[in-house]
C-alpha positions as MATLAB code, in Angstrom:
seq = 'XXXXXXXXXXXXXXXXXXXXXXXXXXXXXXXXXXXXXXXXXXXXXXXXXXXXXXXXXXXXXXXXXXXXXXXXXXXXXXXXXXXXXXXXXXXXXXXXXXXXXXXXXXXXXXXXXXXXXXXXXXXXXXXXXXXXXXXXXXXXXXXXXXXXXXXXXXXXXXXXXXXXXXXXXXXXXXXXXXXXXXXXXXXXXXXXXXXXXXXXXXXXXXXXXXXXXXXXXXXXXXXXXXXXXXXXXXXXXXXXXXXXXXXXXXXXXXXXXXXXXXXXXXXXXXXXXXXXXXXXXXXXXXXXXXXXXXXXXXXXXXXXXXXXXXXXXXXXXXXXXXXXXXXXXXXXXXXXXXXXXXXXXXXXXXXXXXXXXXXXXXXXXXXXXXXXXXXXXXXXXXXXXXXXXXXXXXXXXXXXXXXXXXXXXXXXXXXXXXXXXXXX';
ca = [
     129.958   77.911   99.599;
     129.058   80.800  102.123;
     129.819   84.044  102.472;
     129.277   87.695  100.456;
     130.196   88.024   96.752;
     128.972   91.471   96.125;
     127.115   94.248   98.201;
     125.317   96.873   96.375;
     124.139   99.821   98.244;
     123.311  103.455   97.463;
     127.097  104.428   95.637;
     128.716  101.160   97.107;
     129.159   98.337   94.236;
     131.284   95.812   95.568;
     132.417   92.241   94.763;
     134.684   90.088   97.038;
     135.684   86.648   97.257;
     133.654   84.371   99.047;
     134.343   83.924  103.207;
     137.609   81.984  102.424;
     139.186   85.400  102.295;
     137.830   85.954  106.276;
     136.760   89.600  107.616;
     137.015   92.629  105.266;
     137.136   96.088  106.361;
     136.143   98.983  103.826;
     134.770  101.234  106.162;
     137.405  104.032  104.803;
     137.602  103.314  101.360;
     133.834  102.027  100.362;
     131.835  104.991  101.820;
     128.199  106.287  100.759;
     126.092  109.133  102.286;
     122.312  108.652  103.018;
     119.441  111.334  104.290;
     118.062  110.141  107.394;
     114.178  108.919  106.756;
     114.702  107.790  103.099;
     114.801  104.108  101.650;
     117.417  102.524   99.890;
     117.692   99.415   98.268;
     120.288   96.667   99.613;
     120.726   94.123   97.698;
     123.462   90.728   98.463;
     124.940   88.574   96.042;
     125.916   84.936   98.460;
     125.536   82.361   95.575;
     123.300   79.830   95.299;
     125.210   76.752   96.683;
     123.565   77.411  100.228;
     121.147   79.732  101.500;
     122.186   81.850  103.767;
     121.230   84.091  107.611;
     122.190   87.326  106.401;
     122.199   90.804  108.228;
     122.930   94.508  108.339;
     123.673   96.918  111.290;
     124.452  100.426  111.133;
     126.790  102.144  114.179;
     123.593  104.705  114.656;
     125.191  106.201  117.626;
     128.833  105.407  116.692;
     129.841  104.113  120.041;
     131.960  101.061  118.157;
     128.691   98.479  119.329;
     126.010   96.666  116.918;
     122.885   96.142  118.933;
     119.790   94.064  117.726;
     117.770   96.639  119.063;
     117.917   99.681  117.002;
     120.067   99.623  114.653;
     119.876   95.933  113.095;
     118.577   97.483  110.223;
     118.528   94.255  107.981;
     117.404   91.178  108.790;
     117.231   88.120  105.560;
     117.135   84.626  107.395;
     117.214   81.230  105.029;
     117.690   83.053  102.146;
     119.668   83.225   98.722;
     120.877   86.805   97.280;
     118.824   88.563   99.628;
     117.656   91.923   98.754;
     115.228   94.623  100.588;
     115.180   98.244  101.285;
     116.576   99.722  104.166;
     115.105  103.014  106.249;
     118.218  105.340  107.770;
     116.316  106.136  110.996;
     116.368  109.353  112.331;
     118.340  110.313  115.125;
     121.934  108.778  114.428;
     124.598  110.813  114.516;
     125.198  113.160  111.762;
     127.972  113.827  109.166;
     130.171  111.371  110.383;
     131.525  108.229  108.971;
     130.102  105.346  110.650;
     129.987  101.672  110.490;
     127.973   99.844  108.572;
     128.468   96.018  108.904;
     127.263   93.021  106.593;
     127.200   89.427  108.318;
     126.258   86.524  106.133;
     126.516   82.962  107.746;
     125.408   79.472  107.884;
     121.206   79.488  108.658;
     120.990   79.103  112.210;
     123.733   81.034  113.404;
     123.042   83.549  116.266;
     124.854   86.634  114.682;
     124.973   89.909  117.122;
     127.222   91.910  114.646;
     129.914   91.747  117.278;
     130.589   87.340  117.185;
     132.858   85.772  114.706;
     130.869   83.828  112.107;
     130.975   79.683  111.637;
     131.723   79.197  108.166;
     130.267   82.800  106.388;
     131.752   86.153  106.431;
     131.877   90.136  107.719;
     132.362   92.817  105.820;
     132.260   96.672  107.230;
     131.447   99.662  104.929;
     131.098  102.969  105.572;
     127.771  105.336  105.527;
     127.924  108.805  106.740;
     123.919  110.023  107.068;
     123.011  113.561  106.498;
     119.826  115.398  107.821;
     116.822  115.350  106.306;
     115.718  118.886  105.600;
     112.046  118.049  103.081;
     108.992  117.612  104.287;
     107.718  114.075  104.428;
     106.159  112.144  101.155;
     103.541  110.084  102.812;
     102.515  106.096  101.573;
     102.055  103.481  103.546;
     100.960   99.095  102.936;
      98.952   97.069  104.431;
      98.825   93.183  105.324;
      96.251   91.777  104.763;
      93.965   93.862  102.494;
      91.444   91.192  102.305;
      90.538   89.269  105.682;
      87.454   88.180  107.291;
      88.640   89.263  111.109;
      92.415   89.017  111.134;
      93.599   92.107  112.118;
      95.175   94.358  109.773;
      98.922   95.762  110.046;
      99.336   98.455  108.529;
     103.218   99.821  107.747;
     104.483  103.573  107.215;
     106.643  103.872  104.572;
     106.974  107.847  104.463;
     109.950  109.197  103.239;
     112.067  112.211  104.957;
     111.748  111.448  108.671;
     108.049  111.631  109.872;
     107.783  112.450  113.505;
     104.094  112.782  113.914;
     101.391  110.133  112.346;
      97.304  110.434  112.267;
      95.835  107.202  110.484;
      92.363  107.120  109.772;
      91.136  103.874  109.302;
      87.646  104.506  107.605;
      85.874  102.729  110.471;
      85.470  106.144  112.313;
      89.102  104.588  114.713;
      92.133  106.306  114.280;
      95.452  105.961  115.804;
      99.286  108.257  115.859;
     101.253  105.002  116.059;
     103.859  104.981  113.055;
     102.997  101.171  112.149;
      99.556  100.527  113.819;
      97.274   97.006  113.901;
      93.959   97.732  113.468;
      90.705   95.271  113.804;
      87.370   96.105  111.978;
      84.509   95.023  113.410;
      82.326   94.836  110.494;
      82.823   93.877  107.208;
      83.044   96.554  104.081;
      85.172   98.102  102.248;
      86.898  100.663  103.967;
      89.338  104.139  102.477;
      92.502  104.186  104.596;
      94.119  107.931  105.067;
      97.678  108.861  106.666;
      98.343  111.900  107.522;
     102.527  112.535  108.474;
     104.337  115.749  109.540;
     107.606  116.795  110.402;
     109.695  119.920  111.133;
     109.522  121.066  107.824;
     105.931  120.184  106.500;
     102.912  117.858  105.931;
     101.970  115.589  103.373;
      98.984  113.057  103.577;
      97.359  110.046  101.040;
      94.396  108.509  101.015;
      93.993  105.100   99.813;
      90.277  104.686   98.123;
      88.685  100.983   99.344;
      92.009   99.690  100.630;
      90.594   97.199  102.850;
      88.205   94.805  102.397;
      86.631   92.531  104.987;
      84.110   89.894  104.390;
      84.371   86.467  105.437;
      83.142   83.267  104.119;
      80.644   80.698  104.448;
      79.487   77.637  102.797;
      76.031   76.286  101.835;
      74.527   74.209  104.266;
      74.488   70.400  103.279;
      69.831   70.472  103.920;
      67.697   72.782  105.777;
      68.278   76.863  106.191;
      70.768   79.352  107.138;
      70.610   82.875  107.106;
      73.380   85.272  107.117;
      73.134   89.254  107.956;
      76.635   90.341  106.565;
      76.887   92.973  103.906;
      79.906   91.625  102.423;
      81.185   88.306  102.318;
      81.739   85.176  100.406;
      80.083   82.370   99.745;
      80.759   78.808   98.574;
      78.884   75.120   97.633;
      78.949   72.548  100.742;
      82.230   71.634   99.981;
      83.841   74.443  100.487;
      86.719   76.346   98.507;
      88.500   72.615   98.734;
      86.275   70.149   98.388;
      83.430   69.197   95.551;
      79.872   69.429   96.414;
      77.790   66.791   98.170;
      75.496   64.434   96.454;
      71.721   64.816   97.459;
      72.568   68.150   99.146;
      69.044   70.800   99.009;
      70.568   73.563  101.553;
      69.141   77.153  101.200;
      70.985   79.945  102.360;
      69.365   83.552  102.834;
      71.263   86.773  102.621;
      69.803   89.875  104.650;
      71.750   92.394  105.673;
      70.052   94.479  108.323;
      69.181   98.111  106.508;
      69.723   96.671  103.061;
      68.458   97.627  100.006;
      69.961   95.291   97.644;
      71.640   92.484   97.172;
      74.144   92.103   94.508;
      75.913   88.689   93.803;
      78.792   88.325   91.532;
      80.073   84.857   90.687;
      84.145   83.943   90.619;
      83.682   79.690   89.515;
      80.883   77.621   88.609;
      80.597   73.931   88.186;
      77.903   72.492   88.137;
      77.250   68.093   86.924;
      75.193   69.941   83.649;
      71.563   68.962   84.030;
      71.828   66.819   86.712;
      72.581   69.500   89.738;
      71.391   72.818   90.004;
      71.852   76.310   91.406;
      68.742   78.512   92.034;
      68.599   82.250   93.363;
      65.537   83.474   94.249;
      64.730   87.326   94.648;
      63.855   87.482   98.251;
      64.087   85.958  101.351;
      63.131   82.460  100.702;
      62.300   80.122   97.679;
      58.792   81.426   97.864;
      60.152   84.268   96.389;
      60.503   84.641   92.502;
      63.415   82.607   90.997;
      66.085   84.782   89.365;
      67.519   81.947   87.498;
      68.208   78.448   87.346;
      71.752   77.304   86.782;
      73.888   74.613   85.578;
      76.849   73.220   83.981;
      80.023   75.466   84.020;
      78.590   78.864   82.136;
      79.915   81.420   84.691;
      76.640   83.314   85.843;
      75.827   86.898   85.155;
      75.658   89.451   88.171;
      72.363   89.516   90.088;
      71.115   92.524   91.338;
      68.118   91.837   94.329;
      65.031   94.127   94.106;
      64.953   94.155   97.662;
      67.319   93.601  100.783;
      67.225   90.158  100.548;
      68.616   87.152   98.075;
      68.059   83.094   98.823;
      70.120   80.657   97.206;
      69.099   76.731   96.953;
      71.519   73.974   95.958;
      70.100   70.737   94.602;
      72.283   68.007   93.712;
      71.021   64.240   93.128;
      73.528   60.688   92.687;
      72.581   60.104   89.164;
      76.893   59.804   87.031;
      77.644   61.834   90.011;
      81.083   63.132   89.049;
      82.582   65.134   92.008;
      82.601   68.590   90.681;
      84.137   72.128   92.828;
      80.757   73.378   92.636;
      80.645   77.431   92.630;
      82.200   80.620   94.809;
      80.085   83.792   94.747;
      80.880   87.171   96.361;
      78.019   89.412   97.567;
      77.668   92.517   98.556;
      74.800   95.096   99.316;
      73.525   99.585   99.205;
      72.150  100.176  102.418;
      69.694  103.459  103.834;
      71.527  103.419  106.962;
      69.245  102.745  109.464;
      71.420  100.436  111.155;
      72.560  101.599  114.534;
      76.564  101.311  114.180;
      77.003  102.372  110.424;
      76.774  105.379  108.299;
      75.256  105.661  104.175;
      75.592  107.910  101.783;
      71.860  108.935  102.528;
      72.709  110.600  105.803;
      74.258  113.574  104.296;
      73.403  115.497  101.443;
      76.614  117.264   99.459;
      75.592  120.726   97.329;
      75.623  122.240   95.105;
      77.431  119.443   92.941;
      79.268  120.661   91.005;
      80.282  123.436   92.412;
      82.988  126.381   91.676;
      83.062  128.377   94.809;
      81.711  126.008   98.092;
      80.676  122.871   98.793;
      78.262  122.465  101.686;
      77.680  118.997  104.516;
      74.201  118.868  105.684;
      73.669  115.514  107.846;
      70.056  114.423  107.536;
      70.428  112.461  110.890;
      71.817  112.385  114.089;
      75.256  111.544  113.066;
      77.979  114.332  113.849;
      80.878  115.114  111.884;
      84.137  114.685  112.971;
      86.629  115.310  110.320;
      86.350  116.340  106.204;
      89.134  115.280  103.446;
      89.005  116.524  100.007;
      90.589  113.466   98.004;
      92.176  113.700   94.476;
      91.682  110.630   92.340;
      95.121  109.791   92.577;
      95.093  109.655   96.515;
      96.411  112.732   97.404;
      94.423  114.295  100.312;
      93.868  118.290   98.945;
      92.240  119.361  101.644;
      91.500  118.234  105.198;
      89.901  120.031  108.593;
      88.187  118.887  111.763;
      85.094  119.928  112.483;
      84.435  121.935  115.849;
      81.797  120.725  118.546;
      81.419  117.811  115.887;
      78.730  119.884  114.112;
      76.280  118.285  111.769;
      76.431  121.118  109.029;
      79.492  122.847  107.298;
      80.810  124.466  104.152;
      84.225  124.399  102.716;
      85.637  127.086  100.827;
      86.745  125.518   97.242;
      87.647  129.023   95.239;
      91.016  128.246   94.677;
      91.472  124.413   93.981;
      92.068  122.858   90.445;
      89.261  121.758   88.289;
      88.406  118.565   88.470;
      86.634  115.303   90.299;
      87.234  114.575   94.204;
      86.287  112.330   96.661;
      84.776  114.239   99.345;
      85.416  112.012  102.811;
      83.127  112.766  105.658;
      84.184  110.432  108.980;
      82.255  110.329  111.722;
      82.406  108.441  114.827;
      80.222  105.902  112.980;
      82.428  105.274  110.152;
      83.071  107.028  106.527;
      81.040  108.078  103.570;
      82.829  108.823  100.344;
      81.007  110.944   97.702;
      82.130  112.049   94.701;
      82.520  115.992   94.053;
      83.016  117.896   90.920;
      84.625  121.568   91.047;
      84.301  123.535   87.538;
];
């Protein structure tokens, strides 16, 4: 019931008995050959009687030791048929057959790659890595895209061999760490850019709103609450769990500081129909004029605020109260800008637009440039230069690029504005 039935790697395609047959050695006559920097997919075959600790080690520096360190380069605890990709870092030892071993054993078993298993099996192959001689082909993930504070982790997953990184994080923060975390501390929605270089050339991508953070809150059971967020989420009393409360009136007030409207899109709604209600008013309290009343389960339509400011009211009563999950709204809201740590759209003016020859930056406030990426629509960043003495006007020279529709990316040390270009 344990050990490795097949292994599937690159040109290997190999099936074996399970671990009855012991250690297997075909590190001479199951060989591949790998660029250093790419991915490749491993995948396991173990069966499905048990699951399985399962794990992959490459000889980087061919010195006849497996270390845990560096070059465990495969790691599938608990698992059945594990599969994965696996980066050939840079830096082994080149042209040379080395040793690539496979250890699959019972879950719980402290494997090194150089201890005999319990009851699973080993299995050596070999991989000889070549150098990688391409410039890099930049992407990257992120986990979470979504929070409310966690910090973010973002993961490089360039191919050919980056050395260098530059991650811009859309917050006006960058970092050169291959696989930084990053914290924002506001909520938005944020573009994400990586910029990665090696010997023989650059490549960058830009990922358009890539991370989102806005965190939730619930209406308050009576009496007020106010929040100031520009993004976030909001639910009934209860909660995204629980159903609403009976003889609940809470009022909850959205203003965002600098904000110009207030726009509310619904995701659920369930209301007792008649009986319990849902009323947004269009301003900051329920003096303001009512937008609607709602009830029942008909999902409502978007609001849109006049102003910078939207207040929602719950009423629920006891009458063939039957528990209900009540409703989950996001919101979100335009700004001017005037608040001290963030940047608008309004504080720089792009022209002409469109444009066939330049494209010019005027800020219309105090906020410097730092930094200005020309974005395709698929991600790709076409252009990209800092900006000397962080100056508050510039031009870019478009002559030569490809017809079409941009995101023009201005960062400065108080965050990012995206605008959209046109060159004809």
């Amino acid at each position: 019931g344990y050990g490795i039935l097949n292994v599937n790697f690159n040109t290997i395609n190999n099936t074996t008995p399970d671990a009855v047959e012991g250690y297997q050695d075909f590190s001479c006559s199951k060989q591949t050959t790998v660029i250093e920097g790419n991915f490749y997919a491993m995948n396991i075959i173990t069966g499905t009687n048990n699951p399985q600790d399962t794990r992959v080690w490459i000889d980087l520096n061919n010195d006849g030791v497996f270390n845990n360190t560096n070059e465990l380069v495969f790691d599938a605890p608990n698992a059945f048929n594990p599969s994965g990709n696996i980066t050939i870092p840079a830096g082994a030892v080149l042209n040379t057959s080395l040793r690539m071993r496979i250890s699959s054993d019972v879950v719980g078993t402290p494997q090194s790659g150089c201890t005999n298993n319990d009851f699973g099996q080993t299995e050596d192959y070999g991989i000889i890595i070549q150098a990688n001689t391409l410039p890099p082909i930049a992407d990257f993930s992120a986990t979470p895209t979504s929070t409310c504070a966690s910090p973010v982790q973002f993961t490089d997953l360039t191919a050919n061999a980056p050395t260098s990184w530059l991650w811009y994080f859309g917050d006006g923060n960058t970092s050169i760490l291959p696989n930084p975390s990053h914290t924002y501390a506001n909520s938005g929605v944020y573009t994400v850019s990586l910029v990665v270089t090696n010997a023989f050339g650059q490549d960058s991508l830009a990922k358009i709103n890539f991370i989102t953070i806005a965190c939730s809150v619930n209406m308050p059971f009576t009496g007020t609450d106010t929040v100031t967020d520009c993004n976030g989420i909001l639910f009934d009393d209860g909660g995204p769990f629980l159903p609403y409360s009976e003889f609940s009136d809470g009022i909850m007030s959205i203003q965002p500081a600098g904000a110009t409207q207030i726009i509310l899109n619904f995701v659920s709604f369930d209301f007792e129909d008649g009986l319990d209600f849902l009323i947004v008013y269009d301003g900051p309290s329920t003096a303001s004029p009512a937008l609607g009343f709602y009830t029942g389960n008909t999902l409502p339509n978007q609001f849109i605020s006049s102003g910078g400011a939207v207040t929602i009211q719950q009423l629920t009563t006891f009458t063939n109260f039957i528990p209900r999950q009540g409703f989950e709204l996001n919101w979100s809201c335009t700004t001017v800008g005037i608040e001290e740590n963030s940047v608008s759209e309004s504080d720089f003016i792009v022209y002409p637009n469109p444009t066939s020859s330049v494209i010019n930056i005027k800020s219309e406030t105090n906020f410097k440039i730092n930094e200005v990426q020309l974005i395709s629509l698929v991600g790709k960043i076409i252009y990209q230069s800092g900006v000397k003495d962080n100056s508050k006007d510039i031009t870019i020279d478009i002559a030569n690029f490809s017809k079409g529709v941009y995101i023009l990316s201005v960062l400065t040390e108080k965050g990012v504005v995206n605008k959209r270009v046109i060159v004809q």
